[in-house]
C-alpha positions as CSV (number, residue, x, y, z in Angstrom):
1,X,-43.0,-5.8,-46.1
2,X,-45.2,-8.2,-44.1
3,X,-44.6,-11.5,-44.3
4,X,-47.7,-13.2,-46.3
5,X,-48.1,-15.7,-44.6
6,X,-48.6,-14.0,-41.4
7,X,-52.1,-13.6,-40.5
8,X,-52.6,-9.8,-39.2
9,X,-55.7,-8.3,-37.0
10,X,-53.5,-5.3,-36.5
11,X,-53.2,-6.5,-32.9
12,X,-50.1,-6.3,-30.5
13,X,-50.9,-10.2,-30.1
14,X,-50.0,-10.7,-33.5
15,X,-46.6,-11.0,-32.9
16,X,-47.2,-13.6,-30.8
17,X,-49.2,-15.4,-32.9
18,X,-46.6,-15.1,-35.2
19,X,-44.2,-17.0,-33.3
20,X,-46.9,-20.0,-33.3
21,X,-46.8,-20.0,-36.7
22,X,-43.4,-19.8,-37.4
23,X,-41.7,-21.2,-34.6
24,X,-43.7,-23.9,-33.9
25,X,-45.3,-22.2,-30.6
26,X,-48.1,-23.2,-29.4
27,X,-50.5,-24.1,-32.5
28,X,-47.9,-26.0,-33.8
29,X,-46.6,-27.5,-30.8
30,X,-50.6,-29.0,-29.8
31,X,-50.4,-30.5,-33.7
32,X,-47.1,-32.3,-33.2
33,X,-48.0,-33.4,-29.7
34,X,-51.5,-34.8,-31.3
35,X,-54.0,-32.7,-30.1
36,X,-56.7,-31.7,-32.7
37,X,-58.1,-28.7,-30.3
38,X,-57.2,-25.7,-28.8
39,X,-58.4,-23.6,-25.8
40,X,-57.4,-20.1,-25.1
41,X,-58.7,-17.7,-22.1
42,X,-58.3,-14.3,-23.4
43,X,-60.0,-10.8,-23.1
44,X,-59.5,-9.8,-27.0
45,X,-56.7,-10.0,-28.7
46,X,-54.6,-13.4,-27.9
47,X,-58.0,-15.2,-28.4
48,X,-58.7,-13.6,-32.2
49,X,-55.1,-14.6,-33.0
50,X,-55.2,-18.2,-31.9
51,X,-58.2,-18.9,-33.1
52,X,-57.1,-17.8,-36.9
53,X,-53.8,-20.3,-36.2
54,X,-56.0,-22.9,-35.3
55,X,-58.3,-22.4,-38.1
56,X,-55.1,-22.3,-40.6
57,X,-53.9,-25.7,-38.8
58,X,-57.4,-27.2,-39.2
59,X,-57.8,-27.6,-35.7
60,X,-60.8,-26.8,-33.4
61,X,-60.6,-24.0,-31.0
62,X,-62.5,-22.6,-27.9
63,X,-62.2,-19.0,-26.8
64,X,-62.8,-18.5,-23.0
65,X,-64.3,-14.9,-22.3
66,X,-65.0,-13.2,-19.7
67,X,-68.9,-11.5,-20.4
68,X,-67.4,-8.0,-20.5
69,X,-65.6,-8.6,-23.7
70,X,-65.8,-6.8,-26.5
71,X,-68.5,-8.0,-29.4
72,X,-65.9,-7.6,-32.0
73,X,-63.2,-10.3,-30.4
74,X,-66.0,-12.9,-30.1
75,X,-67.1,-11.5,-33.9
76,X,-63.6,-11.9,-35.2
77,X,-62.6,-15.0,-33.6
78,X,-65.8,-16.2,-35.0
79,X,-65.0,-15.7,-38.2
80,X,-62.2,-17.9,-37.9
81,X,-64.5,-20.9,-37.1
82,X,-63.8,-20.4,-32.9
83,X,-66.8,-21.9,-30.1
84,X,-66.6,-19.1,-27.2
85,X,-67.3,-20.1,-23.7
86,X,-68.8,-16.8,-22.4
87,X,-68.4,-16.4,-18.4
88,X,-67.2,-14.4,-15.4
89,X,-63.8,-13.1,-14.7
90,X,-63.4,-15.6,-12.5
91,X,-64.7,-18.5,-13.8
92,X,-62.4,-18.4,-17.0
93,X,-59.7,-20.3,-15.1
94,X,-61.8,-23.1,-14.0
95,X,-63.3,-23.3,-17.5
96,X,-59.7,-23.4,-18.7
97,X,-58.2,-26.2,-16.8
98,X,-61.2,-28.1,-17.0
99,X,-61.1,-28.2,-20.6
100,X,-57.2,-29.1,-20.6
101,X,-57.1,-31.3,-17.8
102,X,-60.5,-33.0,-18.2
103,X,-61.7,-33.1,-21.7
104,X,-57.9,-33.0,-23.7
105,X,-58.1,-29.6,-25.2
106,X,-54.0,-28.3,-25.7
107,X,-54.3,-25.0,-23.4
108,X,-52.7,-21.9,-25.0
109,X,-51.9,-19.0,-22.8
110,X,-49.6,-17.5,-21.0
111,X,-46.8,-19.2,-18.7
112,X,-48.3,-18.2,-15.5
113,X,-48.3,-20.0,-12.4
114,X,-51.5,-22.0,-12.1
115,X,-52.5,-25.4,-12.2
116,X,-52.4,-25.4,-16.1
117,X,-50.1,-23.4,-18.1
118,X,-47.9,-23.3,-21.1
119,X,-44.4,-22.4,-21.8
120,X,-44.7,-22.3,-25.5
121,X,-45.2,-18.7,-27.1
122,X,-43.9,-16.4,-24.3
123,X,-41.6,-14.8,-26.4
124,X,-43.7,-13.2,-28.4
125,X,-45.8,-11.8,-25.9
């Protein structure tokens, strides 16, 4: 049985979403740390689960996008109180670290090797 506190989209980023929750990664972590906003860069799935976290933790989140994503990510997240930043596949990572480094949004994504990354939520990637 699912646990009901989980919130499910039916999408394998659930899981890591999940972990957020539960664990403390990453939604949870920004709260502790003081941050009041989010920022993920995500094709679909990673964005419409963060953004339901965030919206569960009362906190304000943007969904970078690249403009071929799918109508119902942005419709989802949306419905989860989200703002989208809609631009090209390669100006999602600027956007990204500008908001984190700039303008003090808690970046959520995945530990990769760039500028501005987070180690919290890997594992349930």
């Amino acid at each position: 049985m699912p646990d009901p506190v989980v919130i499910q989209f039916g999408n394998e980023l659930d899981g890591a979403a999940s972990l957020m929750a539960h664990l403390g990664y990453p939604v949870s972590v920004a709260r502790s740390l003081g941050y009041d906003k989010v920022a993920v860069s995500s094709t679909g799935n990673l964005g419409v689960s963060v953004a339901a976290y965030a919206a569960a933790a009362g906190m304000r989140c943007i969904v970078i996008v690249p403009e071929q994503a799918p109508r119902s990510v942005i419709q989802q997240a949306g419905l989860c109180g989200a703002d989208f930043l809609v631009t090209n596949w390669e100006g999602r990572l600027a956007l990204f670290e500008h908001l984190a480094l700039e303008r003090g949004w808690f970046p959520i994504g995945l530990f990769l090797p760039r500028r501005v990354s987070n180690p919290f939520g890997i594992e349930g990637y």
